[in-house]
C-alpha positions as CSV (number, residue, x, y, z in Angstrom):
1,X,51.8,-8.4,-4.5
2,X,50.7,-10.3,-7.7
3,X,47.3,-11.0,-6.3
4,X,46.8,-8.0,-5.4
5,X,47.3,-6.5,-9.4
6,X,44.8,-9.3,-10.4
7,X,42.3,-8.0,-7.6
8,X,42.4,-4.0,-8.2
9,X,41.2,-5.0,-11.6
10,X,38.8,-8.1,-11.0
11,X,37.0,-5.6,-8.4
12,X,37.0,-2.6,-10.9
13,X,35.3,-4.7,-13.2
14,X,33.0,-6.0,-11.0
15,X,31.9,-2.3,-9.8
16,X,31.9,-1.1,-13.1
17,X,29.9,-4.0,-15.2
18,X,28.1,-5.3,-12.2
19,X,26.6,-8.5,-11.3
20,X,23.1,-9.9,-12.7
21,X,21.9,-11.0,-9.2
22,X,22.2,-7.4,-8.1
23,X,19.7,-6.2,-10.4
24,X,17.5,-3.2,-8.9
25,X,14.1,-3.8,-8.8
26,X,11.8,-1.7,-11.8
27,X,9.9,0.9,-10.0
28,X,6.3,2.0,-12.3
29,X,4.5,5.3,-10.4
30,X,1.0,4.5,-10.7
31,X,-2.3,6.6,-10.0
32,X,-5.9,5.1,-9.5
33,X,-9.3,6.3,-8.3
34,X,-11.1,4.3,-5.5
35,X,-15.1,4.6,-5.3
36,X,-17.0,3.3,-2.9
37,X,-19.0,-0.1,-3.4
38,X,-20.2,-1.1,-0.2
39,X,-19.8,-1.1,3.8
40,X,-20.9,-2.6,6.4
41,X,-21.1,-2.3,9.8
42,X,-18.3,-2.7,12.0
43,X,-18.1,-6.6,13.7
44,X,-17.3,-4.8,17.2
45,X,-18.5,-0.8,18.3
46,X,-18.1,0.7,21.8
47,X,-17.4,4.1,23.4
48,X,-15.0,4.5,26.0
49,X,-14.4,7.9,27.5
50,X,-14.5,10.5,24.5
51,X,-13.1,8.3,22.0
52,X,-15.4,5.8,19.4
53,X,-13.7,2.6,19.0
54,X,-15.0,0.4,16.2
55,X,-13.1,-2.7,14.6
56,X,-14.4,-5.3,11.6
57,X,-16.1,-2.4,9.1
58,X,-15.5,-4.8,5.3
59,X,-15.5,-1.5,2.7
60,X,-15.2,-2.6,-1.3
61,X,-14.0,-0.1,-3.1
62,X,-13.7,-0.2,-7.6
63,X,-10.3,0.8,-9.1
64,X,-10.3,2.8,-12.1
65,X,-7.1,4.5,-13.7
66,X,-3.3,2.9,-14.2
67,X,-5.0,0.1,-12.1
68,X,-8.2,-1.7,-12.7
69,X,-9.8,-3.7,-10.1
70,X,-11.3,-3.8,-6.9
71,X,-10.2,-3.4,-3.0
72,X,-11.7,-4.8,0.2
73,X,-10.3,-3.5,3.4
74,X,-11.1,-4.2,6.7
75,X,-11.4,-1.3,8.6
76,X,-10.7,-0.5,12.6
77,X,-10.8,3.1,14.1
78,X,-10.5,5.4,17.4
79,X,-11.8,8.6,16.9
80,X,-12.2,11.3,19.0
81,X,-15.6,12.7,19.2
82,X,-14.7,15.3,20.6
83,X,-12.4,16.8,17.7
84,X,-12.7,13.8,15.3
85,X,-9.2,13.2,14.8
86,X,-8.3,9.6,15.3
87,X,-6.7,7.2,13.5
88,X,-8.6,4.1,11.1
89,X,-6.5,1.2,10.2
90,X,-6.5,-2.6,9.1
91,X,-5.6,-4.8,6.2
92,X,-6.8,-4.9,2.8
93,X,-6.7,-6.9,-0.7
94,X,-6.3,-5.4,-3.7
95,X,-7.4,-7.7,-7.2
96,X,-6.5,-6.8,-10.4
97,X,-6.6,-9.2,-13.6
98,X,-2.4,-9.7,-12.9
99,X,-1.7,-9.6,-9.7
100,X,-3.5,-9.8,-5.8
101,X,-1.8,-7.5,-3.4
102,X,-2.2,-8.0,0.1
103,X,-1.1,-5.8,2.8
104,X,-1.9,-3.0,5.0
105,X,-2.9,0.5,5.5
106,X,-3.0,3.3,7.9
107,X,-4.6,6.7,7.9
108,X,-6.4,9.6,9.9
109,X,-10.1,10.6,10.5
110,X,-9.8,12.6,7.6
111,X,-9.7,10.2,5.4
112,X,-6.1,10.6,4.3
113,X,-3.4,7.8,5.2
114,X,-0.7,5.4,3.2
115,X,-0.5,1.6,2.6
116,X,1.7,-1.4,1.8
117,X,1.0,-4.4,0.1
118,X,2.8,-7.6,-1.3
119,X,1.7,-9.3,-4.6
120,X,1.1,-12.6,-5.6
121,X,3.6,-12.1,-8.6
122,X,6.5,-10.9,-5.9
123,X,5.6,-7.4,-6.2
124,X,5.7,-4.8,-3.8
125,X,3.1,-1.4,-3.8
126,X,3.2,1.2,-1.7
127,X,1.3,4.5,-1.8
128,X,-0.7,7.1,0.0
129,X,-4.6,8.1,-0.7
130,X,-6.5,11.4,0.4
131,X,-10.4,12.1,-0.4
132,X,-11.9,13.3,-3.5
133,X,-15.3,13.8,-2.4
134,X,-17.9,11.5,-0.4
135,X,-16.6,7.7,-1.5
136,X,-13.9,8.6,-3.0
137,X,-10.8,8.1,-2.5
138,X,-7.2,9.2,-4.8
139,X,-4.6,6.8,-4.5
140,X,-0.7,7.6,-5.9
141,X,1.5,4.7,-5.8
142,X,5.0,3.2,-6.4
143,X,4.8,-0.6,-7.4
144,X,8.4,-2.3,-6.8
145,X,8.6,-5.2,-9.1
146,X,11.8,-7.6,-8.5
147,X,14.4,-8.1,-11.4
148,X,16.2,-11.6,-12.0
């Protein structure tokens, strides 16, 4: 019975107050503007049946808003020529002067889609872009930054 009384409180206290190594992680809601640089061609193009299949297309993109930097993504797609939906994926880098983010994104035909990325100072990002106009691209994004 006695250790229970010391418990009831030790554990309020603990619930209440908290432990350092649980520490959420910060979350900062960024916005940035992607423009267009350069693209090549893809590495790999073919057609099969109705549907456009290309993979290796290198896009830089410049970063201008909360975020100030560059992108290069490697893009892969399958699009439907009939109806031109389809889906264009692959990986990506994103440098800024603080941290590199490397990670992933995946999006539609339209243009629109959502990524993940891990950063070189622990970071997490993840976000969504949809088109502004021809090369540009509107990017809203949540970066997770660890606490310690």
């Amino acid at each position: 019975m006695r250790r229970i009384a010391l418990f009831v409180p030790m554990l309020f206290m603990l619930l209440v107050i908290g432990p350092p190594a649980l520490a959420r992680a910060s979350h900062t809601h960024v916005s940035f503007t992607e423009t267009t640089v350069s693209v090549t061609q893809p590495a790999r193009q073919w057609v099969s049946g109705a549907e456009i299949h290309f993979r290796g297309a290198v896009e830089v993109t410049a970063v201008t808003g909360d975020l100030e930097g560059s992108i290069t993504a490697v893009l892969n797609g399958n699009i439907n020529l009939h109806t031109g939906t389809g889906a264009v994926f692959g990986r990506f880098t994103f440098v800024t002067s603080n941290v590199n983010w490397n990670g992933s994104f995946r999006g539609g035909a339209s243009g629109s889609g959502t990524f993940i990325a891990q950063g070189s100072d622990g970071s997490k990002i993840h976000g969504s872009f949809v088109p502004a106009g021809p090369d540009i691209l509107e990017d809203e994004a949540v970066i997770l930054s660890p606490k310690g």
